[in-house]
Structures are given as structure tokens and as C-alpha cells.
N, C-alpha and C positions, 0 to 999 in steps of 0.2 A: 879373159873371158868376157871381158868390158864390150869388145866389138860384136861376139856372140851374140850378148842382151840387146845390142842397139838393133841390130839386123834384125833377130827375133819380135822387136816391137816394129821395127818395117814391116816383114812379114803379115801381121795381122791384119795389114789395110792393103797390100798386093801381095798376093802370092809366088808370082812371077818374080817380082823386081828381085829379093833375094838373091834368086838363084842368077839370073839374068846379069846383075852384078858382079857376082864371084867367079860367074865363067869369065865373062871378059877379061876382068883382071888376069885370072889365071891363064887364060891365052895369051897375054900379056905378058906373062911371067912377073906378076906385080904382087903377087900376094907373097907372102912371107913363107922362108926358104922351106923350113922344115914346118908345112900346113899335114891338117888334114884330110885333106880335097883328096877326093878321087881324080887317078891323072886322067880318066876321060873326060872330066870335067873342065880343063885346060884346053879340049882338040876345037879350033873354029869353027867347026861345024855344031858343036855341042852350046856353044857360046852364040852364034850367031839364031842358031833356033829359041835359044833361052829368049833372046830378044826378040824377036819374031813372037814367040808366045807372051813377054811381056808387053807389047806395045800393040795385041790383040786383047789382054787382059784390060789395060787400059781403055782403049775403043769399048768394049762391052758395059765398060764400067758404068758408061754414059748413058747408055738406052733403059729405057722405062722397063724392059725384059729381062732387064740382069739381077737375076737371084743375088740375096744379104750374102756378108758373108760369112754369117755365123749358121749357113745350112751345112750338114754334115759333111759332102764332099768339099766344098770350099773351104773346112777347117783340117781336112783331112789332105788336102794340095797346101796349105800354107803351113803344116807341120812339116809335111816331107820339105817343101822346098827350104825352108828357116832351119833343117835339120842340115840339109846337104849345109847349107851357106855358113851354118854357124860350125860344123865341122871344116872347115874349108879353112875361118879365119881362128883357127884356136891351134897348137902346137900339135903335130901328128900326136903324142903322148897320152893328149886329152882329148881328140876325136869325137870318143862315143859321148865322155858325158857332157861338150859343146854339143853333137848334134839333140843330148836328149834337150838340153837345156833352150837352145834355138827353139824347137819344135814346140816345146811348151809355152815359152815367151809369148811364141806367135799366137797360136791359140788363143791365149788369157787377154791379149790386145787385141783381139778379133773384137771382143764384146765392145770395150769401153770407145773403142775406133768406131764402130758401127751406130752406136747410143750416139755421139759426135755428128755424125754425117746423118743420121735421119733428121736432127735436131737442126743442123743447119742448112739440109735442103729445103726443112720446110719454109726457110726465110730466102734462104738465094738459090732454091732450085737444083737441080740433079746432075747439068752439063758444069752449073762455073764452081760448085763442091767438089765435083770430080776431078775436075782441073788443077783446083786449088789442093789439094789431095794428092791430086799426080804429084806436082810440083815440090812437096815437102816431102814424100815417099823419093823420089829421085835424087832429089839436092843429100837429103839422109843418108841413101844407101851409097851414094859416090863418098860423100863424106867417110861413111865408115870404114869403107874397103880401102880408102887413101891412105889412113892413120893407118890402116892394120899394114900395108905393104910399106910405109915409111921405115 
């Protein structure tokens, strides 16, 4: 359930990446044998969109237009997706209560990620927080999905 919680604090700061991770891998066939990922979640097309919408969520991240993301639908996209992904990396057996678990994670990291990033935009700005953001949410979520399929 260790990988579940890691994702789920990813989740809080990209919504996408998650989910965008656990596909790939499982198009991959990298995640661990007996998961409990939806097999649609494995097809390259499902995978390839996930990232397509992760590396759009990124892009937004950076514009002075992009809603926090502790507004309702953005806490409500970072539940579902921290839900599929932490079902994904947790044994079919425990599924549901990885996904409730992920989904909640995500959320409760939504805040203290968000208090984080106003606080440091206001010294370095909104494109190289973002960056620097991207760059530990990514390094994270490969990290996490590597151990899970070791």
C-alpha cells in the first residue's frame, strides 16, 4: 500500500501524472502481475492519451489562467485519477480500499502542495515553480511505479 500513498501525494500536485504513469507502465506490462488496474488501462491508446493529457496539464500549469488546485473539480480529477493509479499499484485483492486510499491521499496533498507553490511563486514566479514541480512530480511517479513493477 506504500506505492498507493506515494502516488496519492503525487497526485495532489498533477492530477494527470498518476494516472499517465500507471498506464504506460501497464502497456508495458511493468506493473505487478496480479494489480488491480483496469485491463483498459494497459491499451496504448489509453496510455498514450493519459500523457497527452498529462503534458497538457503541465502546459496550463504555467499560465496565469490556471485555476489552484484545490477548486472542486481539480480535487475531484486528482481523486479519480490517484484512485485508478493507486488501484493499479496494490494487489487485485485490495483494489478498492488502494483506490479509496490513493484518492484521499491525493486530495489531503492537494492543500499543503498548493500553501507550497503560492509561497514560492511569490519569490521565484509561476513558470520556474512549475517546472521545478513538474520535475519532482515526474522523477516521483517513475520512481514509484519502478519499485511497484520490480
Amino acid at each position: 500500500m506504500l506505492a498507493t500513498v506515494q502516488m496519492g501525494l503525487i497526485g495532489g500536485q498533477r492530477a494527470m501524472t498518476p494516472l499517465a504513469t500507471v498506464a504506460v507502465a501497464a502497456a508495458r506490462g511493468e506493473l505487478p502481475a496480479d494489480n488491480g488496474a483496469p485491463k483498459l488501462l494497459g491499451h496504448p491508446l489509453v496510455a498514450a492519451g493519459a500523457v497527452l493529457l498529462a503534458i497538457g496539464e503541465m502546459a496550463g500549469d504555467k499560465q496565469k489562467t490556471a485555476p489552484d488546485r484545490i477548486v472542486p473539480i481539480g480535487l475531484a480529477a486528482r481523486f479519480v485519477t490517484s484512485a485508478i493509479a493507486g488501484a493499479a499499484l496494490a494487489p487485485r485483492r485490495q483494489r478498492w480500499l488502494a483506490a479509496a486510499v490513493g484518492g484521499v491521499v491525493a486530495v489531503a496533498a492537494s492543500y499543503p502542495g498548493w500553501r507550497l507553490r503560492m509561497a514560492s511563486m511569490r519569490r521565484h514566479g509561476q513558470t520556474p515553480t512549475g517546472f521545478a514541480e513538474d520535475a519532482a512530480v515526474l522523477a516521483g511517479a517513475a520512481a514509484v511505479v519502478r519499485r511497484a513493477g520490480a
